[in-house]
N, C-alpha and C positions, 0 to 999 in steps of 0.2 A: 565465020564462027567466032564468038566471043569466047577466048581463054578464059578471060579472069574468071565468066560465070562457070564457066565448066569447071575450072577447077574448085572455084567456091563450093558447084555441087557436089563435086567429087568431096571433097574435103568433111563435109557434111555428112555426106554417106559413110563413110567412113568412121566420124563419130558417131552414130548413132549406132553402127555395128557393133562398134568397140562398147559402149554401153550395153547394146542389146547383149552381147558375151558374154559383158561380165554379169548381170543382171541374172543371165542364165546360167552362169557359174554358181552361183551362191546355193548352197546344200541346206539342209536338216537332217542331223543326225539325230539319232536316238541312242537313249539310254537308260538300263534298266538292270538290276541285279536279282536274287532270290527272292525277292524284299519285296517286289514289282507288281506280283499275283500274275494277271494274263496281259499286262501292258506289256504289247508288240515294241521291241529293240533290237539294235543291232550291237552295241559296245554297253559292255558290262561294268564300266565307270568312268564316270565324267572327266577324269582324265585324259582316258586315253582317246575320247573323242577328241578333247583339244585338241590332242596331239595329231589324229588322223583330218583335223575340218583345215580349212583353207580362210584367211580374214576374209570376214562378212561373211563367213555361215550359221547355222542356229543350231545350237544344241538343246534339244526337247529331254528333258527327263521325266520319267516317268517317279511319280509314286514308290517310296521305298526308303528307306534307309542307305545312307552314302558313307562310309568311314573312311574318308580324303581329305589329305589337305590338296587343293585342285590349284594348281599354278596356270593363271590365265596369263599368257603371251601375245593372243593375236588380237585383232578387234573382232570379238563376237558376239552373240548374243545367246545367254545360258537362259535357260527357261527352266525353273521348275513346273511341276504339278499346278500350281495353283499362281501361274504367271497374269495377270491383268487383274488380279482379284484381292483389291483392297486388304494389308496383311490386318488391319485394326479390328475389320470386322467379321470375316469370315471364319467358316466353320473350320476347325484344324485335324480334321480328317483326311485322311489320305495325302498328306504333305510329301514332298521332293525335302528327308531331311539331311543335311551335311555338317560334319565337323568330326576331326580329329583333337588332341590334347592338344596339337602344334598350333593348327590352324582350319579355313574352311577354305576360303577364296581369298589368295593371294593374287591383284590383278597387276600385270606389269605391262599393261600395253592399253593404248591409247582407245580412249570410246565404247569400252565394255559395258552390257549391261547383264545385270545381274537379276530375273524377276521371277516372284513367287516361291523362296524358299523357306523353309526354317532352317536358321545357321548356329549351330548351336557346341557346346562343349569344349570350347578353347578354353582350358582350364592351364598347358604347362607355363609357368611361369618364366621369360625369355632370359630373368639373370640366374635359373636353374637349369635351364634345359636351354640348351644355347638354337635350338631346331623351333623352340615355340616363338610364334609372331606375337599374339597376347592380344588378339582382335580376331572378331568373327570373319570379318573383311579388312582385308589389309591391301593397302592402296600408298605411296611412295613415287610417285615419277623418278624423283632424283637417282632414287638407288637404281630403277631398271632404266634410266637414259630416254623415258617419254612424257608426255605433257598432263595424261587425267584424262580427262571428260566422261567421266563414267558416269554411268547412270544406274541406281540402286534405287528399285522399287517393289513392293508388295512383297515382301520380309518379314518375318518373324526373327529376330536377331536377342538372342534371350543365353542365359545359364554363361556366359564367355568371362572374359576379364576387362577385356572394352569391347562393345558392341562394334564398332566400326572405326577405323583407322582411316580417317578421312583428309587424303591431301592432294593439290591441285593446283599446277602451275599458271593458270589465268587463262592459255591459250585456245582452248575448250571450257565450255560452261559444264560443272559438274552437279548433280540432282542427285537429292535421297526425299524421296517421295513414298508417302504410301505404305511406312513400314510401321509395325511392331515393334518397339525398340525396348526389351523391359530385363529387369533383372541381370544384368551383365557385372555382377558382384565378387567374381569369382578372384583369389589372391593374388596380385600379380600389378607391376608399374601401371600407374590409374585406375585399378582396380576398384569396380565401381561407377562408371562411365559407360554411356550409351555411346557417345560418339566422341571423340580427340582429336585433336590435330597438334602434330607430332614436327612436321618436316615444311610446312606451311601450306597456305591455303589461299588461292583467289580465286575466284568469280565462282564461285557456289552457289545454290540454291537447298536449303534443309525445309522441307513442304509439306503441311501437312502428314506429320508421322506423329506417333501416339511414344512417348516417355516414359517409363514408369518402375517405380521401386528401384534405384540404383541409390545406393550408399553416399556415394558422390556426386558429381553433376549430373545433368541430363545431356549436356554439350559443356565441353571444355575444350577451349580454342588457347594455348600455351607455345604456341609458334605465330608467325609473323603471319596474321591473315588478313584480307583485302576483299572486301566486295562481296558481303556474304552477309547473304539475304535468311531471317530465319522468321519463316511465317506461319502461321493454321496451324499452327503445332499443340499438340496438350501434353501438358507436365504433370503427370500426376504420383505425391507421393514419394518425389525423390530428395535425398536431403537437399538440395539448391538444383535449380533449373539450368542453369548457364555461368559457368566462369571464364572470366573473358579477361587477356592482356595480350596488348600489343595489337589491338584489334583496329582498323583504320575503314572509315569508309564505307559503311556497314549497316543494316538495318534488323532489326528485331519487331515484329507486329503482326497484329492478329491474334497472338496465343493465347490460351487458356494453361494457368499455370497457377495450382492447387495444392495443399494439404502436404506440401514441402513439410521438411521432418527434424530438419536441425534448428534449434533453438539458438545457434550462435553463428546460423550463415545465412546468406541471402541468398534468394532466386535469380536476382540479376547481380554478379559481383564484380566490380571492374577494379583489378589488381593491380592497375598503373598501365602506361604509356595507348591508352586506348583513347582515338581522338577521329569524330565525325563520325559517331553513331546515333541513329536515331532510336530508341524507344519507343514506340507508337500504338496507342489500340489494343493495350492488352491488358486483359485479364489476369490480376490477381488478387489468390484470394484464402484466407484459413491456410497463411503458412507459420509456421512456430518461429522463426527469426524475423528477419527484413525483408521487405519487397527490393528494394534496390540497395548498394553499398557501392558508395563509390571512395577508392582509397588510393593510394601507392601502398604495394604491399611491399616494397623492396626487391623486387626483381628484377631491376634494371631499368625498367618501364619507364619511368618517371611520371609526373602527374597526367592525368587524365585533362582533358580539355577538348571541347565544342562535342560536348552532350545534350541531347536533348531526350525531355522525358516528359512528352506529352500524352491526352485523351485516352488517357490510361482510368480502367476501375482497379482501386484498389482497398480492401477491405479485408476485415479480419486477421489481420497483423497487428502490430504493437509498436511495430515503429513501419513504418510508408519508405521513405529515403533516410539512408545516410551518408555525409559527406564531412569524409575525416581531415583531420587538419595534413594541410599540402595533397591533400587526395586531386586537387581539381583545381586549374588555372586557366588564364587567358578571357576573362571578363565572368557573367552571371552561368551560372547553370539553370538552365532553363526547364523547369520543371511545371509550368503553367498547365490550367486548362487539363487538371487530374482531376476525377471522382476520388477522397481519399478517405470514402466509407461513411460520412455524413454530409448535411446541408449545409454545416457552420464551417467545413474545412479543413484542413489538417490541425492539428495539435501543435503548434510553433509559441513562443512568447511573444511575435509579431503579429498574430492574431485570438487575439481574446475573446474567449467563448468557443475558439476552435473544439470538438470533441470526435475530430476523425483522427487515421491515424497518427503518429508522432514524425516530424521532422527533425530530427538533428544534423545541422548546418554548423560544421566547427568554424569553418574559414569566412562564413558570411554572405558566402556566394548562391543560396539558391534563391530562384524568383519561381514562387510557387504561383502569385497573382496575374490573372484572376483563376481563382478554382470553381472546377464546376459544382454545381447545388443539385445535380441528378445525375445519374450514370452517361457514362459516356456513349453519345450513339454509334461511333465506331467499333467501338470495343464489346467482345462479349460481354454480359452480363454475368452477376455471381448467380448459380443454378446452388445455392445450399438453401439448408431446412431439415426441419423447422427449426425455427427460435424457441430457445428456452425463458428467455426473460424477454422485459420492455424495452430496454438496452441494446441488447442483441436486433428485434425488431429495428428499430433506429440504426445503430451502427452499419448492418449488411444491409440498406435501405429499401427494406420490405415496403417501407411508409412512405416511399418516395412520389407514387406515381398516382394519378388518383384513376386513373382506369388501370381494370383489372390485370394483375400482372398471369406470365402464366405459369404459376406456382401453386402444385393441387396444395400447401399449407397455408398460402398467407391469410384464412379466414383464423387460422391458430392465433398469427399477429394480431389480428383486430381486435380478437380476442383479449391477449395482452394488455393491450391499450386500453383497450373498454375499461377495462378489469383494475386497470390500474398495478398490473403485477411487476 
């Protein structure tokens, strides 16, 4: 008899039972309150199923109305109503909704996911009421002693004081995917902010979630973050899209980011010590301030350095980039190979005849050459319309393409032009 194999198989067997176990261990609870109609449950709120499920079980909620703030400890998976289903576009009937003044989801343990709710009403402000979080989701490794990786998807996260308290030790990939993010205006530290980061933040992923109407950022990153990817995402509407310091490592592309509302902030604003981020492929466009600002805003940070800010469209602004004196060091900032809303190229005194947007380069350092002479094909495209004058045609480059774009106005622009208006 060969031991070794025997015990190999034995050994074998052995794991796969141990698997099989736990496999078959892992539960679905239910939950549902008066709120619920005829949705079959067995715990009457999302608490106290935490408190009865075992890590790796699923808690199903039913449809209804939730008034908890829910302290997640173990690794599980919360499921509202409306779990797997896009929060951007579906219908908002019969929602799984939660939130108290204090809080919604408080998650303190590792690998939690969070999907299909509306989290809403964190309204107590945390230096009044010393019990409120000040986030629809409040997320912290540090303070409960675990690493993150949480995953936050198909959400409706609206009415709070910051939408999401997002923080993450590096050692799991953390995801917010798929959500709703709008309105989180309510008084209170960042007040005004869809997403924060508060306690720090690495290896994230912010994917494809929709922005909108917040007073302040769309994403404010104000602690030490690392490796955090912000892509597909659309901004719409909020006074600036992302303020960003201390950020390392980091990439920003893909987005659609629109109709921003502060006349004196930017959609990308980097506040100092922010160094190895890319810019790339995105879309902007009709905001009332700056597309990008890069500065030291005196926080410590110190200059920003090895930015890049490319194959970006950028249109309907007034000023494209700024870069303030001691904003940005350690050679050229690379701003090349931008669409910056015309053929002739940004607005700079180092290009004559430019009539896209404005550059202001205090320290000398941007290299905007070569710029692009048509949108960029990575990048969204601006979807605005129609144009009121010949200007506007030209500028939002309706006139750029010579096959048809697909915009039911641009025969308005041709219009224009014919016309001479």
């Amino acid at each position: 008899m060969n031991l070794k194999k025997t015990a190999a198989s034995l050994a074998a067997v052995i794991f796969i039972m141990v698997v099989s176990a736990a496999a078959a261990a892992a539960a679905t609870l239910t939950v549902g309150n008066a709120t619920s109609g005829s949705c079959a449950h067995v715990f009457t709120t999302i608490q106290s199923a935490v408190t009865a499920a075992s890590a790796g079980d699923t808690i199903q909620v039913c449809p209804g109305t939730y008034n908890e703030l829910v302290a997640v400890v173990k690794t599980l998976t919360i499921a509202g109503a409306k779990a797997g289903l896009d929060a951007r576009t579906r219908a908002t009937t019969n929602e799984s909704i939660v939130g108290t003044g204090d809080g919604a989801f408080q998650i303190q343990a590792n690998k939690v996911v969070i999907d299909g709710f509306t989290i809403q009403g964190v309204t107590n402000d945390p230096n009044v009421f010393p019990t409120g979080l000040g986030a629809g989701i409040w997320t912290n490794p540090g303070f409960s002693g675990t690493n993150g990786g949480h995953q936050i998807r198909n959400n409706i996260i609206q009415n709070n004081i910051i939408g999401i308290e997002l923080d993450n030790d590096g050692t799991y990939q953390t995801r917010v995917e798929r959500n709703l993010i709008q309105n989180n205006n309510a008084s209170g530290p960042l007040g005004g902010t869809g997403i924060a980061t508060d306690f720090g933040l690495s290896n994230a992923v912010i994917d494809n979630n929709k922005f909108v109407g917040h007073t302040g950022s769309g994403i404010s990153e104000f602690s030490s973050t690392s490796g955090m990817t912000v892509s597909n995402n659309e901004f719409a509407g909020n006074a600036r899209a992302m303020g960003l310091f201390a950020v390392t490592s980091s990439s920003i592309n893909g987005n659609t980011i629109h109709n921003s509302s502060d006349p004196l902030g930017s959609d990308v604003r980097l506040y100092g010590g922010v160094s190895g981020l890319s810019v790339t492929c995105n879309l902007f466009t009709s905001g009332a301030g700056r597309a990008m600002r890069v500065d030291d805003a005196g926080f410590g940070g110190g200059p920003n350095s090895s930015i890049t800010f490319n194959q970006n469209n950028i249109s309907g602004y007034s000023i494209g980039l700024e870069e303030d004196a001691g904003g940005y060091m350690g050679g050229s900032l690379d701003a090349t190979k931008n669409w910056w809303g015309s053929s002739t190229g940004p607005t700079i005194a180092s290009n004559p005849g430019g009539t896209g947007a404005l550059i202001i380069d205090q320290d000398g350092v941007v290299n905007y050459l070569p710029f692009l002479t048509s949108f960029s094909s990575c990048a969204p495209v601006p979807q605005i319309g129609p144009p009121t004058n010949k200007d506007q045609c030209k500028n939002d480059g309706w006139m750029s393409f010579t096959v048809p774009r697909k915009f039911k106005n641009q025969g308005d622009c041709i219009q224009y032009v014919n016309t001479g208006k």
